[in-house]
C-alpha positions in Angstrom: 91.8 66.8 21.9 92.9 69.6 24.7 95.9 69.3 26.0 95.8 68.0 29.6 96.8 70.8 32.0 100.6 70.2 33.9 100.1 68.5 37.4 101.3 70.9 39.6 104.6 70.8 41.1 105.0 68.5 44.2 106.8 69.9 47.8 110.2 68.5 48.0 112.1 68.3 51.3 115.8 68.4 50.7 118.5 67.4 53.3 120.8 69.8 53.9 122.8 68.4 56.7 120.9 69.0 59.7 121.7 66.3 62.2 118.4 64.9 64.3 119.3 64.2 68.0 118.7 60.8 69.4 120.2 61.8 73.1 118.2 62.0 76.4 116.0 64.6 76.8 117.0 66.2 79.6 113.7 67.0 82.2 112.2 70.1 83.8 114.9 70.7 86.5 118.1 70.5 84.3 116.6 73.2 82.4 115.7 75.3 85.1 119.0 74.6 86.4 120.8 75.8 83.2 118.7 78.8 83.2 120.0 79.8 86.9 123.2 79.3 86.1 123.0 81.3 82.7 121.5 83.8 84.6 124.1 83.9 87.5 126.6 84.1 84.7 125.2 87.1 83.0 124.8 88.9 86.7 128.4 89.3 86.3 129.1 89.9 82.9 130.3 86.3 82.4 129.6 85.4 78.9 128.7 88.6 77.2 130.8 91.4 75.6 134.0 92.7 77.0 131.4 96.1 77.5 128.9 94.4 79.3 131.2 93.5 81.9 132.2 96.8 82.5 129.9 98.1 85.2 129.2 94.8 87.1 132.8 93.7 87.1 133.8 97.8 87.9 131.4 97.7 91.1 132.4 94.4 92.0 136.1 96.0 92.6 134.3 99.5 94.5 132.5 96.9 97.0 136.0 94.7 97.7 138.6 97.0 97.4 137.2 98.4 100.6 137.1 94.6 102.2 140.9 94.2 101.1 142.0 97.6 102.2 140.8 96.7 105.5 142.3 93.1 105.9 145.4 95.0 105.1 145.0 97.4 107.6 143.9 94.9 110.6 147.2 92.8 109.6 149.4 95.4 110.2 148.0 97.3 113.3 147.2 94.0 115.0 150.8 93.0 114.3 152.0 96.5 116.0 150.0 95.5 119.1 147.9 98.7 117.9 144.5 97.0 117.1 142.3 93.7 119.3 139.5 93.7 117.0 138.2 94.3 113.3 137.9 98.2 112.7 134.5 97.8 111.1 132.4 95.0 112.3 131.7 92.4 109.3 127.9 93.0 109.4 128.2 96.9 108.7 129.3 96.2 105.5 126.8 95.9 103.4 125.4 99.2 104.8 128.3 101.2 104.1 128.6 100.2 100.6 125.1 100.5 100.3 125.1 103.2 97.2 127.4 100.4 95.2 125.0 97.7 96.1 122.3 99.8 94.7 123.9 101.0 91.7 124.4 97.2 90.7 121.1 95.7 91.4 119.6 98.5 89.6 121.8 98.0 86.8 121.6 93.7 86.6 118.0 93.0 87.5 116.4 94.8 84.4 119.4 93.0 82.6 118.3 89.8 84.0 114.4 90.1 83.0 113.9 93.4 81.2 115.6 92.4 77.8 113.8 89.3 77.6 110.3 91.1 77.5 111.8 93.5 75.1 113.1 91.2 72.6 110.1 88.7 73.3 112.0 86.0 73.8 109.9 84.7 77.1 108.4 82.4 74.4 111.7 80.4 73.9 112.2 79.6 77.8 108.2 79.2 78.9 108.3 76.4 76.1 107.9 72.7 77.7 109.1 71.3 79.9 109.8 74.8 81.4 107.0 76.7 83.5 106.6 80.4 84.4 107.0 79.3 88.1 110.8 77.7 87.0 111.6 81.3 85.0 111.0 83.5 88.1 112.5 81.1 90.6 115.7 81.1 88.3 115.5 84.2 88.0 115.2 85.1 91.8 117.5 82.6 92.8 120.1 83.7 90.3 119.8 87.6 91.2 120.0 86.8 95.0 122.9 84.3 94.7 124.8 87.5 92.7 124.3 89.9 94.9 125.3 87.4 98.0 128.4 86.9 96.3 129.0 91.1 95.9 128.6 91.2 99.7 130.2 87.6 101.0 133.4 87.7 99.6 134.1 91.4 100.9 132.7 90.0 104.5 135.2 87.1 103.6 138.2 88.9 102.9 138.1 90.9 105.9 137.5 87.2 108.0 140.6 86.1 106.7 142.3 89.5 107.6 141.3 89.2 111.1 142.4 85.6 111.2 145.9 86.5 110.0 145.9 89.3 112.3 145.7 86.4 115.2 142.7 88.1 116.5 140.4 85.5 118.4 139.0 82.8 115.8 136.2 81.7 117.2 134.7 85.4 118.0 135.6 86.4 114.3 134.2 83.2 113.3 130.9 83.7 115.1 130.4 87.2 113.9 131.3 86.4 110.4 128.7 83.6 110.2 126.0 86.2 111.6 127.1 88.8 108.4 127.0 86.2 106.4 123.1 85.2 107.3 122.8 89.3 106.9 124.4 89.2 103.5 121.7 87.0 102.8 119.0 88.7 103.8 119.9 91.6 102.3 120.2 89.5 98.9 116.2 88.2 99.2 115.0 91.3 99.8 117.2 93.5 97.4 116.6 90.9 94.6 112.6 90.5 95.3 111.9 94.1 95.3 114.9 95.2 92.0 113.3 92.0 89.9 109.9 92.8 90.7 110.2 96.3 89.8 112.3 95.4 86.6 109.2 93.0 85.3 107.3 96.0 84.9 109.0 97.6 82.4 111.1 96.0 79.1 112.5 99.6 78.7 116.0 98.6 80.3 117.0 102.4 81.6 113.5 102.8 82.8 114.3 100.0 84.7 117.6 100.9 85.9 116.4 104.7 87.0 113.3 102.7 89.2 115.2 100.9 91.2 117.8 103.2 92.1 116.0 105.7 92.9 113.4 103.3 95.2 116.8 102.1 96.7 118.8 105.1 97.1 116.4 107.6 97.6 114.3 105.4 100.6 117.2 105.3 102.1 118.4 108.9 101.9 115.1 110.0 103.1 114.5 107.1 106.0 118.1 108.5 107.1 117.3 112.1 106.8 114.4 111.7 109.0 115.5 109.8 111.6 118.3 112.1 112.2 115.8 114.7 112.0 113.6 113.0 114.3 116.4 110.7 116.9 116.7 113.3 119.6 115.6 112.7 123.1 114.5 109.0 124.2 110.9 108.9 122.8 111.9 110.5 119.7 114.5 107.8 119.2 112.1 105.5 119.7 109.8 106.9 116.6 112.5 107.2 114.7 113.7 103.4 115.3 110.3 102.5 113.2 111.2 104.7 110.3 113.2 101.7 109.6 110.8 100.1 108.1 110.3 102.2 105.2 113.6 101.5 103.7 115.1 98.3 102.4 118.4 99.0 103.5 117.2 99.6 107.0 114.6 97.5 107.3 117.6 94.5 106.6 119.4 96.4 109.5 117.2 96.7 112.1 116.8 92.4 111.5 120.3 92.2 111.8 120.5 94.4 114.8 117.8 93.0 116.8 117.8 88.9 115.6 121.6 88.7 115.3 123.0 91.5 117.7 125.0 93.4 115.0 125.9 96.7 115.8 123.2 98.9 114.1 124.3 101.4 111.0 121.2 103.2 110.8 120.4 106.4 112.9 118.5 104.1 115.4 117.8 100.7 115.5 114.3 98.5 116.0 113.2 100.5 119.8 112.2 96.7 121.5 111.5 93.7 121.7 107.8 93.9 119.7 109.7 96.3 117.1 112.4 93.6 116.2 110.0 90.9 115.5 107.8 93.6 113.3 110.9 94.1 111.3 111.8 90.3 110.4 107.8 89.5 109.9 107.9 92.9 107.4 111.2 91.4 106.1 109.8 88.0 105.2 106.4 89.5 104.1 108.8 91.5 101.5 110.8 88.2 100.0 107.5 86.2 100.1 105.4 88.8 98.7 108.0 89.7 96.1 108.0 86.7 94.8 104.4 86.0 94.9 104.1 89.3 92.6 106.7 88.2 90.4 104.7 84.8 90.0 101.5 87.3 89.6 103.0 89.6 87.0 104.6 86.4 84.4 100.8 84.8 84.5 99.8 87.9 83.0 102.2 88.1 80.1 101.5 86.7 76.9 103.0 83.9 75.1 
């Protein structure tokens, strides 16, 4: 008789250790939640290596030491009966410091969606209960809420200058509540159009170069011209719509025509009709930005 052949060997699950969890499941929100916050964290630095906090924590000081320098100042001229208002209106901020800005959105929006298509890990957060349209608006929201913080607590700081300074409170509280509103603005439209251009790429300097260059160099140029151009009354005029063309100065004109900020361009929005064709371009920009971003994530691949 044959031998009968050897059955062959079963699977055998062994238990080393791994706990199973029996807690709530927490829902779509929560997560998205966690994810803003995770990604507000890492705007900053907060939560990665000592070097990664380097350049975000280093421009951070650039964009308040400025603010602080000021406060400083306003205290001690206004006490020497030298000084009755802030020496640079609150809403001008943003606009002088405008190369800093630039340097960090261009170097935190690829950080905040670049690395993720490089190292494929959009798989891990588009799994349920999280959609694509949760991942950009985390994103988005995260990027924005950084950069509001770069600019608001600079604004701040100088606000609580002036108030110790015993300059008028309810005029430095009006005008600090309009920069604020700016600050925000500027964070929409700087986040929408760094993000956006970040999604295209998952090379992370690629990314970086891009939007500093669209930043700084739209700017540089819009400025050039308009000086170039901003002579006599008509040509100001022309020159007032090259605002448009930059992000920094498209933001400006909004703030200059809508909330009667003192303009830091060459020339401001030249009327009535130009001022509401600057905040319809200026939503059209944070809409459309996000719309893309929506556009861009349905395309990538899972």
């Amino acid at each position: 008789m044959s031998p009968q052949p050897e059955a062959a060997p079963s699977g055998v699950i062994h238990d080393i250790g791994y706990r199973g969890y029996d807690g709530p499941r927490l829902g779509r929100n929560l997560v998205a939640r966690a994810l803003f916050f995770h990604s507000l964290r890492g705007v900053f630095g907060i939560g990665r290596s000592a070097r990664s906090k380097v350049m975000p924590m280093g421009l951070f000081a650039v964009i308040w030491l400025p603010a602080l320098v000021i406060a400083v100042i306003t205290v001690v001229t206004a006490s020497q009966g030298l000084l009755n208002d802030v020496p640079v209106q609150f809403a001008r901020y943003p606009m002088l410091l405008q190369p800093a800005v630039a340097i960090f959105l261009g170097t935190q929006a690829p950080q905040a969606v670049s690395l993720d298509l490089r190292y494929n890990t959009l798989p891990l957060y588009l799994s349920r209960p999280l959609e694509r349209v949760d991942y950009v608006t985390a994103k988005y929201a995260a990027l924005a809420t950084g950069v509001f913080i770069l600019l608001a607590i600079p604004i701040l700081t100088m606000y609580i200058g002036a108030l110790l300074a015993e300059l008028p409170a309810g005029e430095q509280t009006g005008d600090v509540v309009l920069a604020l509103i700016g600050a925000a603005l500027f964070s929409l439209v700087l986040a929408g159009i760094g993000l956006l251009i970040a999604s295209l790429t998952a090379r992370r300097g690629f990314g970086v170069a891009a939007i500093i260059t669209v930043l700084v160099m739209s700017y540089s140029v819009v400025s050039g011209l308009q000086g170039i151009i901003g002579h006599g009354q008509s040509d100001l005029a022309t020159a007032g719509w090259l605002g448009l063309l930059s992000p920094m100065t498209l933001v400006d004109g909004v703030q200059t025509w809508a909330l009667g900020a003192e303009s830091s361009a060459v020339a401001g929005p030249p009327g009535d009709l130009a001022g509401l064709v600057f905040c319809l371009v200026t939503a059209t920009v944070v809409v459309g930005s996000y719309l893309c971003l929506m556009y861009r994530y349905r395309k990538v691949t899972v």
